[in-house]
Every structure is written in structure tokens, then in C-alpha cells.
N, C-alpha and C positions, 0 to 999 in steps of 0.2 A: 504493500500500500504506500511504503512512501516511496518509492518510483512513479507511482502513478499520482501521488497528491504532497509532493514535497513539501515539508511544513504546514500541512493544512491540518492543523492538528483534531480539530471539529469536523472534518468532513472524513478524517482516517477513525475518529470515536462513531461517527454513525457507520461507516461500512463496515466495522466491526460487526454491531451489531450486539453485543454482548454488553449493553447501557454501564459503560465507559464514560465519562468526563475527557474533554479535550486536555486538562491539565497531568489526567494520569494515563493517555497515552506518550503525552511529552515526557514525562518523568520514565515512563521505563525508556522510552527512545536511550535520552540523556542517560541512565543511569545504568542500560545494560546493553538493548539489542543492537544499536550504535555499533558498526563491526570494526567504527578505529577507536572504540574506547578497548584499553587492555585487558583481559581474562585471566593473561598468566600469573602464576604465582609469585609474590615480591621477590626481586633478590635482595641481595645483601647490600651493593652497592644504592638501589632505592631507599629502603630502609633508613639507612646512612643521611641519604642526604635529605629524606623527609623530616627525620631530625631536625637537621641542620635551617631549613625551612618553617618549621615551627618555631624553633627558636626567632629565625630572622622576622616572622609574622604570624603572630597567637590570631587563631582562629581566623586566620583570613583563607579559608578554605580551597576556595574558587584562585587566590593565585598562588598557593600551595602548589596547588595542582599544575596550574598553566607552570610557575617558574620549574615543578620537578621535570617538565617536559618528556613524559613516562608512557602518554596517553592514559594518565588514570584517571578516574575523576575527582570531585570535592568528596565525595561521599564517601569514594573510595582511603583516601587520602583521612580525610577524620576516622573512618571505623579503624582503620589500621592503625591510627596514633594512640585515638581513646582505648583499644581494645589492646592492645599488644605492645605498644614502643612505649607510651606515656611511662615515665621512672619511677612517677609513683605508686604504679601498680606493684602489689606483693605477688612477685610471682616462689617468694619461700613454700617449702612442704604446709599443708592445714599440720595446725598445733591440734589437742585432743578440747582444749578449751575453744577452739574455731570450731571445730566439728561437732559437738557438744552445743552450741551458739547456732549452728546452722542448722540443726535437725527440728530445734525448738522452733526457727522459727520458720521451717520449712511446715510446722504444723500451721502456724499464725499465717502466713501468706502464701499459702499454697499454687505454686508454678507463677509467683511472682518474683520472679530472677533479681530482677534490677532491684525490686523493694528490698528483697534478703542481702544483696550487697550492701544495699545504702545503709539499712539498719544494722547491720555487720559489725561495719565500721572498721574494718582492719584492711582497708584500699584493694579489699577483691572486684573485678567484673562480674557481670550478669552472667558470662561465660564459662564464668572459673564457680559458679555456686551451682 
């Protein structure tokens, strides 16, 4: 569809068909099916210099991305900082008093990831609970 209706993001949400919004056909465009945004797995040397990019600009996402010149996106570029590079993530083994901590309140919030890290409180992700 977008060969045949290039950016027409409302008339590719009706041929769809499947009552779509014109903004979350865009969003996946942008964010995935996009075949020069990148799929591969980060290396080393990306990683590196997303760092170094974050340092140079907190949460400027969108030129994150453009300066790593990686073809990744903003999206890409934050889930990868928030999730995995950020330093102040605990990536240490669970102590027996984390685990202990997290069962409790895996009762109290059930399959609410991010709330049981927040309340945690010991710099885990949603990922890591």
C-alpha cells in the first residue's frame, strides 16, 4: 500500500480495512515495517557510541538516532538505553531479600512488571522482574 499511496496515511488506514487510525498506520510504518529502518541486533561499537550520545543529548531521542547514523530509530535508541545500557540499572544477581520483595509483590500487582520494579526500588526493569 505504500507504493500505491505514498504517505497517504488515511487513505492506507481505510484500504486496510481492519479500523486502523491514520496515526497508527504511521507509527508502525516509522517504527518497524520501514525496510531502511534497522532489525539487526546492536553491536558493540552502536552501543558505545549511543552512550556517548546520550551523554552529549538527555532524551533528545529523535537526534540520538539521526547523529548514531545506524538507521535505528528514536524508539529504538530509548528502549535500548532505558532497558539495557542506562548504568543505573542493577544488572547484580537478585539478593534473597529482592526475591522475597518481589514475590510479595508479585501477589499485590499481578503481571504488572513496571509497577513491581518501581515499587522494588532496587533500579531493576520491567524486564529483569
Amino acid at each position: 500500500l505504500m507504493a500505491q499511496y505514498p504517505n497517504q496515511w488515511a487513505k492506507i488506514a481505510e484500504e486496510l480495512g481492519t479500523n486502523r487510525i491514520s496515526q497508527q498506520c504511521l507509527t508502525k510504518w516509522t517504527q518497524g515495517l520501514n525496510p531502511s529502518i534497522s532489525h539487526i541486533p546492536w553491536t558493540e561499537e552502536e552501543a558505545e557510541q549511543l552512550q556517548t550520545l546520550v551523554a552529549q543529548y538527555p532524551n533528545q531521542w529523535a537526534k540520538i538516532a539521526e547523529e548514531l547514523g545506524t538507521n535505528r530509530t528514536s524508539q529504538q535508541c530509548l528502549i535500548k538505553w532505558s532497558k539495557y545500557l542506562n548504568p543505573t540499572i542493577n544488572h547484580a544477581p537478585w539478593t534473597e531479600e529482592e526475591t522475597e520483595q518481589f514475590r510479595a509483590l508479585m501477589v499485590q500487582y499481578p503481571n504488572q512488571w513496571a509497577k513491581i520494579a518501581e515499587v522494588l526500588g532496587t533500579n531493576r526493569t520491567s524486564q529483569q522482574c
